[in-house]
N, CA, C and O of each residue as an XYZ file, in Angstrom:
260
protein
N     113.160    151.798     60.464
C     113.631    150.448     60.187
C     114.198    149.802     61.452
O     114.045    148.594     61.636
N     114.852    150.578     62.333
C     115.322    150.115     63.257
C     114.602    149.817     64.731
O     115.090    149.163     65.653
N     113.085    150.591     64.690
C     112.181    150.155     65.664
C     111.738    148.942     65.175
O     111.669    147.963     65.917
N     111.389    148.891     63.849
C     110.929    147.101     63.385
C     111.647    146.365     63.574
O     111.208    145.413     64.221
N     112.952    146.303     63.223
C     113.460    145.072     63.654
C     113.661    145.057     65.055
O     113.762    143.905     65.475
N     113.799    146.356     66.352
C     113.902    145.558     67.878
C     112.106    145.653     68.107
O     111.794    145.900     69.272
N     111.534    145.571     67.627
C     109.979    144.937     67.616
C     110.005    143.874     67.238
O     109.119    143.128     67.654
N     110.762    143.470     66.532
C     110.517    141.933     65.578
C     111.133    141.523     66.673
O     110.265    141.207     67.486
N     112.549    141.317     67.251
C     113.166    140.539     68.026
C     112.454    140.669     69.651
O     112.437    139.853     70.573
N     112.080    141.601     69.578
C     111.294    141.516     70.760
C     109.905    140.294     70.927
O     109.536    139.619     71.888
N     109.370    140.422     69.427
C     108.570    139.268     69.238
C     108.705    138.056     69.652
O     107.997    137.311     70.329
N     110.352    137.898     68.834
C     110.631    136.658     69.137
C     111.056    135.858     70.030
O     111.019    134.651     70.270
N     111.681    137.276     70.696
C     111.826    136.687     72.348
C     111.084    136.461     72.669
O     111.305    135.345     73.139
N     109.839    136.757     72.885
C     108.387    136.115     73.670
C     107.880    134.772     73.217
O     107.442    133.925     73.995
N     107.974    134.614     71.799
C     107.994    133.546     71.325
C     109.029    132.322     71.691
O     108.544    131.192     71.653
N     110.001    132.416     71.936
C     111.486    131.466     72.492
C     110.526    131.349     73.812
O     110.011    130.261     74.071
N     110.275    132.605     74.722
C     110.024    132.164     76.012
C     108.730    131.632     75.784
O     108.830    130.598     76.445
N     107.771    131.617     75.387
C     106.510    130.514     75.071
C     106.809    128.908     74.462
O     106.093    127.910     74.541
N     107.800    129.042     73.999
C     108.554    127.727     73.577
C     109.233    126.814     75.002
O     109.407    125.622     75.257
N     109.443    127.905     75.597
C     110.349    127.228     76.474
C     109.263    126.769     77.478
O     109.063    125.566     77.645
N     108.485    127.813     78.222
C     107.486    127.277     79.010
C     106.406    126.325     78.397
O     105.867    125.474     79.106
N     106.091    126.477     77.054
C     105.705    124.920     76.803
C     106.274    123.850     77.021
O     105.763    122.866     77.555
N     107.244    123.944     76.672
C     108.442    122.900     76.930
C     108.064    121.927     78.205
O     107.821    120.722     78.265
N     108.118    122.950     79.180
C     108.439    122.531     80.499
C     106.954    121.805     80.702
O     106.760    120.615     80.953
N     105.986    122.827     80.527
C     104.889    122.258     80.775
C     104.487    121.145     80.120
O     103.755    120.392     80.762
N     104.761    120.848     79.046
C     105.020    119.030     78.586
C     105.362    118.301     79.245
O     104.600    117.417     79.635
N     107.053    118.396     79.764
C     107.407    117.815     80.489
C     106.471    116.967     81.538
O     106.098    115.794     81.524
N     106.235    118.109     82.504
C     105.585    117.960     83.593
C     104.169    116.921     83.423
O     103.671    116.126     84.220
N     103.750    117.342     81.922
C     102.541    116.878     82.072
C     103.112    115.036     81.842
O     102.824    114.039     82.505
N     103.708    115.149     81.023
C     104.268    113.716     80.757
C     104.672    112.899     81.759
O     104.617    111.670     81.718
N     105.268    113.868     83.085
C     105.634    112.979     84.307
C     104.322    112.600     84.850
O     104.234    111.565     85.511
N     103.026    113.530     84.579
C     102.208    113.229     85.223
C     101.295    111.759     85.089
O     100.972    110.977     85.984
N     101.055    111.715     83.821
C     100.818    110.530     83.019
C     101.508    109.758     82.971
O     100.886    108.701     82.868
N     102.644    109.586     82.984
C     103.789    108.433     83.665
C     103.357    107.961     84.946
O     103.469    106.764     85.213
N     102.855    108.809     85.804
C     102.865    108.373     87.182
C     101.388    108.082     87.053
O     101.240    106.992     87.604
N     100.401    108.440     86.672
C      99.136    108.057     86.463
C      98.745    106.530     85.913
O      97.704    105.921     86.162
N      99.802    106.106     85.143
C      99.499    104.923     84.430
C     100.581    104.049     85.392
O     100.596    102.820     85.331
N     101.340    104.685     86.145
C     101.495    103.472     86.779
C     100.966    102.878     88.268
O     101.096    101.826     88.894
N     100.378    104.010     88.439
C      99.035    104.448     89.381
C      98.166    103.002     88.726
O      98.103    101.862     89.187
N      97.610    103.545     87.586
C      96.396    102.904     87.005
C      97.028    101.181     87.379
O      96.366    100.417     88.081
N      98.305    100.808     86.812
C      98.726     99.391     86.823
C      98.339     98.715     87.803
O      97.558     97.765     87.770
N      99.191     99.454     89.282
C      98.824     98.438     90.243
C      97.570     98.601     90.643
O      96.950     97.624     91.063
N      97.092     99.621     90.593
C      95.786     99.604     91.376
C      94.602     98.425     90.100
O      93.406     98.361     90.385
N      94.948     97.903     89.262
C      94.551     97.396     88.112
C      94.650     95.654     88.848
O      93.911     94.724     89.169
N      96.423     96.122     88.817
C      96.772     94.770     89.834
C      95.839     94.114     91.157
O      95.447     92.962     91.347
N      95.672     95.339     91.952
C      95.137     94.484     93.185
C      93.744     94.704     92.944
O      92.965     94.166     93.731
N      93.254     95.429     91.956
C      91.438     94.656     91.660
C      91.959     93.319     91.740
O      91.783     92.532     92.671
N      92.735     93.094     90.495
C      92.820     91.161     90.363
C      93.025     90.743     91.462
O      92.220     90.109     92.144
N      94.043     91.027     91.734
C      93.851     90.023     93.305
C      92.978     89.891     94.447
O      93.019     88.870     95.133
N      91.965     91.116     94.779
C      91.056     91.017     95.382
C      89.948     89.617     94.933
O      89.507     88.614     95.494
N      89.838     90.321     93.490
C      88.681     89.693     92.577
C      89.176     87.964     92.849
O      88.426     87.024     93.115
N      90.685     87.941     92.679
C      91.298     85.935     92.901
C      90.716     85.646     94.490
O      90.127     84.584     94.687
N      90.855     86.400     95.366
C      90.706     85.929     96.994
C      89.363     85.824     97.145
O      89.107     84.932     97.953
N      87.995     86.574     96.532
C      87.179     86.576     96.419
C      86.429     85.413     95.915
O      85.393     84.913     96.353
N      87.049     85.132     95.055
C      86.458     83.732     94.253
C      87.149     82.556     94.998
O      86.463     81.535     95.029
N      88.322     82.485     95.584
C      88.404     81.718     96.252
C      87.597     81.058     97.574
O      87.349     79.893     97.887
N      87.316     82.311     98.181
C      86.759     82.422     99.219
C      85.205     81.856     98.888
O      84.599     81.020     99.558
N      84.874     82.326     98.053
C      83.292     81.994     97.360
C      83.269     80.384     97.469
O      82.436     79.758     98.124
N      84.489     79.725     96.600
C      84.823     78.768     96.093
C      84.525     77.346     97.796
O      83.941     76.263     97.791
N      85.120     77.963     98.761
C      85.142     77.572    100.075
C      83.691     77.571    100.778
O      83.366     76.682    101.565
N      82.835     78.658    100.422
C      81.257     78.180    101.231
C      80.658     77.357    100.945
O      80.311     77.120     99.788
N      80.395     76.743    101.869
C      79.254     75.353    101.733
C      78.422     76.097    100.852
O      78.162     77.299    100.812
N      77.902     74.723     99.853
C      76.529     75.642     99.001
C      75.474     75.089     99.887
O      75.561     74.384    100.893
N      74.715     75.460     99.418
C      73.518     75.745    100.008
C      72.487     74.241     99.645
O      72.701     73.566     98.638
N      71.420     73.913    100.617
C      70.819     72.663     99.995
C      69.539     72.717     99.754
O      68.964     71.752     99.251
C-alpha cells in the first residue's frame, strides 16, 4: 500500500511539473504572437504608405498622348 501511494505521488509530481512547463511554454508562445501581430501591424502600416506614395507619384506622370 505504501509503494502505491509514493508511486501515485510520484505521478503527480511529474504531472505538476508538466503543468508547470506548459505553463511557461504558453506563456512564451503568447509573447510570441503578441510580438508577431504587432510585427504584422506596422509592417501592414507601411505597405499603406508605400502603396499612398506610389499612387501619388503615379498621380504626378505626365500621361501619355
Amino acid at each position: 500500500m505504501n509503494m502505491e501511494l509514493e508511486a501515485l505521488e510520484a505521478k503527480i509530481e511529474q504531472i505538476l511539473e508538466l503543468v508547470q512547463q506548459t505553463r511557461a511554454e504558453n506563456e512564451v508562445l503568447k509573447n510570441r504572437i503578441a510580438a508577431a501581430e504587432a510585427e504584422r501591424l506596422d509592417l501592414r502600416q507601411k505597405i499603406t504608405t508605400a502603396r499612398q506614395r506610389l499612387e501619388s507619384m503615379m498621380d504626378q506622370l505626365p500621361e501619355e498622348s
